[in-house]
Backbone as a ProteinNet text record, in pm:
[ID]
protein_1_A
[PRIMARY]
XXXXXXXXXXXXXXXXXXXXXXXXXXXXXXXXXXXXXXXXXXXXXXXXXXXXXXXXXXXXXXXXXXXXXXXXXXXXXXXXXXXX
[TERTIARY]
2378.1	2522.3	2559.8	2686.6	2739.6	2824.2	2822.3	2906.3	2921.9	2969.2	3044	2977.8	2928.8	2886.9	2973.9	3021	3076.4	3076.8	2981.1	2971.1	3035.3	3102.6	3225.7	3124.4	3205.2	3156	3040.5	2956.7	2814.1	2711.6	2737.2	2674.9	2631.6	2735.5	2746	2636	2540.6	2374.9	2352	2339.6	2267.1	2252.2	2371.6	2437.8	2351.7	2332.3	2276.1	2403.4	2354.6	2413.1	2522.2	2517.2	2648.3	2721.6	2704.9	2797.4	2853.6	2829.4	2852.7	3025.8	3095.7	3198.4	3307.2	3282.7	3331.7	3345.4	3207.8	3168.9	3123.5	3107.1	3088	3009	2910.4	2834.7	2855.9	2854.1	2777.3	2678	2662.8	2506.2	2477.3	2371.8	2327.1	2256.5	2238.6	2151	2146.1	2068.5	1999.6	2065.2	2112.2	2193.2	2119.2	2193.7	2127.6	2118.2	2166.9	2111.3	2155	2112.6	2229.9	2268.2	2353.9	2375.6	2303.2	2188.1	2085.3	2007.2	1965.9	1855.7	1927.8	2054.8	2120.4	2116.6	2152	2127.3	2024.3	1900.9	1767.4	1731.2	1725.1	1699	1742.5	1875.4	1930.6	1919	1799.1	1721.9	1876.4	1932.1	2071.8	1976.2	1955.5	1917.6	2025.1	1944.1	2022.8	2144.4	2106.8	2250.7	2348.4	2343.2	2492.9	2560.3	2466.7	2519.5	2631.2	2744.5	2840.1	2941.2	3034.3	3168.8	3099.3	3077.1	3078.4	3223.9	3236.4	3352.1	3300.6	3346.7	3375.9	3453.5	3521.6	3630.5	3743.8	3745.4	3800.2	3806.7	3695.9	3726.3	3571.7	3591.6	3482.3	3357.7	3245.8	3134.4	3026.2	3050.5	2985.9	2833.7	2755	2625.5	2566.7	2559.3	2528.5	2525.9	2595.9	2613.7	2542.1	2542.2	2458.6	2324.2	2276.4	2140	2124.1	2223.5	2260.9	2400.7	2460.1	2637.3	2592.7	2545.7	2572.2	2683	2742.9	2814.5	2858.7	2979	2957.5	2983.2	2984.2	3001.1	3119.6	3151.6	3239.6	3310.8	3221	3265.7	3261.3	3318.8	3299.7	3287.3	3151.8	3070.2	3112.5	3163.9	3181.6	3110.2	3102.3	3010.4	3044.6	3107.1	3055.5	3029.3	3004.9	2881	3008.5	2914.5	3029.7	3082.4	3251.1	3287	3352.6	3326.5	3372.8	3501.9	3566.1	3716.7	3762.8	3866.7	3958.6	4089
589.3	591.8	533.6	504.3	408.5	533.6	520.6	585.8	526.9	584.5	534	617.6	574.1	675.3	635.6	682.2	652.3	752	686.4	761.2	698.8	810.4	802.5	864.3	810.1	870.1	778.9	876.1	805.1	838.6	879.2	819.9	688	609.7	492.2	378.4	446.1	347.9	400.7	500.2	506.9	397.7	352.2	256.8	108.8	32.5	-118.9	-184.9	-257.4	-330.8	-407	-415.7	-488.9	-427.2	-279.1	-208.6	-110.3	-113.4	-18.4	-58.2	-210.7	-194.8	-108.8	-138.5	-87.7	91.7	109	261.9	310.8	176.6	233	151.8	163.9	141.1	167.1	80.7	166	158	294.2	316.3	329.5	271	316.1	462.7	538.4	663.5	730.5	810.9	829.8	934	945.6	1059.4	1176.4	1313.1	1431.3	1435	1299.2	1333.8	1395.4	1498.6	1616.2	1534.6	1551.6	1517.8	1521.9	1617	1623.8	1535.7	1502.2	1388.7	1241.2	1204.9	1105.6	1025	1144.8	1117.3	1127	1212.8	1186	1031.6	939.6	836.4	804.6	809.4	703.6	789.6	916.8	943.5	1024.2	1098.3	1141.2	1270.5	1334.6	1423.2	1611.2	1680.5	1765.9	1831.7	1824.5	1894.4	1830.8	1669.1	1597.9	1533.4	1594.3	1621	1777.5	1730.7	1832.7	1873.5	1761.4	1794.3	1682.4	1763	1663.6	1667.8	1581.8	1580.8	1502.3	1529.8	1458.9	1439.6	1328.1	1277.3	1343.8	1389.6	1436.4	1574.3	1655.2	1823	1848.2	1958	2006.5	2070.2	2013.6	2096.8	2161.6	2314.9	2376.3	2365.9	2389.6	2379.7	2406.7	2521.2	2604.1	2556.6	2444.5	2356	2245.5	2199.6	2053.1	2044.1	2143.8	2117.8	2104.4	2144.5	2105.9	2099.2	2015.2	1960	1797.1	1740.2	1676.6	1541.2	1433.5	1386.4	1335.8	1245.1	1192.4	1059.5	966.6	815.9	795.5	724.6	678.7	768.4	892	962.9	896.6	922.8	896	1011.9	998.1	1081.2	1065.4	1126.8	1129.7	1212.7	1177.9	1244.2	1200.6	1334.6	1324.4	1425.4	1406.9	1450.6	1577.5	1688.1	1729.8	1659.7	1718.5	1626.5	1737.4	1710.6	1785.6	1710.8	1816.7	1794.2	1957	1884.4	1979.5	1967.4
-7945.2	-7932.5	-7797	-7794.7	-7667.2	-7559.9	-7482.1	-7360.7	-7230.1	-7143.4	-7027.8	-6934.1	-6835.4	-6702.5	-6598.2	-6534.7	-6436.1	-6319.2	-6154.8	-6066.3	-5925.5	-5890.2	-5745.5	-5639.9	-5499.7	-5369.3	-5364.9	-5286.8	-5221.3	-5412.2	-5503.3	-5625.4	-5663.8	-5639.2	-5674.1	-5682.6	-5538.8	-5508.7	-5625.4	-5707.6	-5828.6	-5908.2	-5946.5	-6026.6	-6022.3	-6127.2	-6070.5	-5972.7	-5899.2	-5790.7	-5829.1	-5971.2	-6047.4	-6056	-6067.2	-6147.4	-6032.6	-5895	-5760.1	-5788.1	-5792.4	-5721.3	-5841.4	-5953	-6050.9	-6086	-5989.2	-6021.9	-6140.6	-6274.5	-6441.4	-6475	-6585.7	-6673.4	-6821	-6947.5	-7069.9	-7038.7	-7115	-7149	-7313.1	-7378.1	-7513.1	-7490.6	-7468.2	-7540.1	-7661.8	-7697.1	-7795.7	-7849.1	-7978	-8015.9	-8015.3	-7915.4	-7930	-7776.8	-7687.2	-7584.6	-7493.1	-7349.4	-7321.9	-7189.2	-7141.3	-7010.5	-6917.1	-6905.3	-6802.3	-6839.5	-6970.1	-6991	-6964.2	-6970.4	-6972	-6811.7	-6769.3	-6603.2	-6547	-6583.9	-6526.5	-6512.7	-6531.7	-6538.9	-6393	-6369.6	-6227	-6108.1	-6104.4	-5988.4	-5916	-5951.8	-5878.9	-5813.8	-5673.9	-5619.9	-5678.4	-5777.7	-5845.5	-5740.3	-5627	-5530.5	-5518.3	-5537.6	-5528.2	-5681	-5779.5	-5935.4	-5923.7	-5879.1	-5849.7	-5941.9	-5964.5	-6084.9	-6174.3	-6316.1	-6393.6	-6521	-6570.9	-6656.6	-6791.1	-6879.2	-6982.7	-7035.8	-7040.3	-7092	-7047.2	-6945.2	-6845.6	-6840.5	-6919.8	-6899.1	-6826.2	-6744.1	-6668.4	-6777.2	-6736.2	-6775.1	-6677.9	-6682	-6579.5	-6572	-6470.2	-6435.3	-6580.4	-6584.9	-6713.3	-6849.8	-6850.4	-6985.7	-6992.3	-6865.9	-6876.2	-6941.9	-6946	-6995.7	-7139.2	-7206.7	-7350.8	-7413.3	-7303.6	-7399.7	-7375.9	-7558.4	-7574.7	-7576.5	-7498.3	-7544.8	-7704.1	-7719.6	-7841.6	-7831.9	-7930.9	-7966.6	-7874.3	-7728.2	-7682.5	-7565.1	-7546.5	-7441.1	-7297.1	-7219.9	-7084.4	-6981.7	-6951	-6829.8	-6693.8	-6612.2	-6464.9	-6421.2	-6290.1	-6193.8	-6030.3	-6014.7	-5852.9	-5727.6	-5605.3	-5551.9	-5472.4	-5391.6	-5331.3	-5247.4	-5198.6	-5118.4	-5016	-4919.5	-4761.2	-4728	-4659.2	-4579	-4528.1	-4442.3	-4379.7	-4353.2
[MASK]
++++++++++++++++++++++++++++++++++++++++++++++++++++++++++++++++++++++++++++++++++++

């Protein structure tokens, strides 16, 4: 199945070098596949895998390891972010 990754902030080196200024990618993966397996691939260090969203609703820590996307979702991801 087809989807959208898309990573903000200092994520972005994840990304191929084409795809940094844009911040997005499709990706083909494999139906069934969970969000933690989707992203294992682009080497993200698990502490700055922070807010993830799908299709713009939050999925907590606790879910990632098995909430599947579907055909055409779009994945965000980004790292924490500090301020004051």
């Amino acid at each position: 199945m087809r989807i959208t990754l898309k990573l903000y902030a200092s994520l972005t080196q994840h990304l191929p070098a084409d795809a940094r200024r844009s911040n997005q990618i499709p990706l083909e993966v494999a139906d069934g596949a969970s969000i933690a397996q989707i992203i294992q691939p682009f080497g993200m260090p698990k502490g700055l895998v922070h807010l993830v969203l799908v299709n713009g609703v939050y999925v907590p820590p606790e879910q990632r390891l098995g909430f599947v996307p579907k055909e055409g979702d779009v994945l965000a991801i980004w790292p924490p972010i500090a301020g004051g």
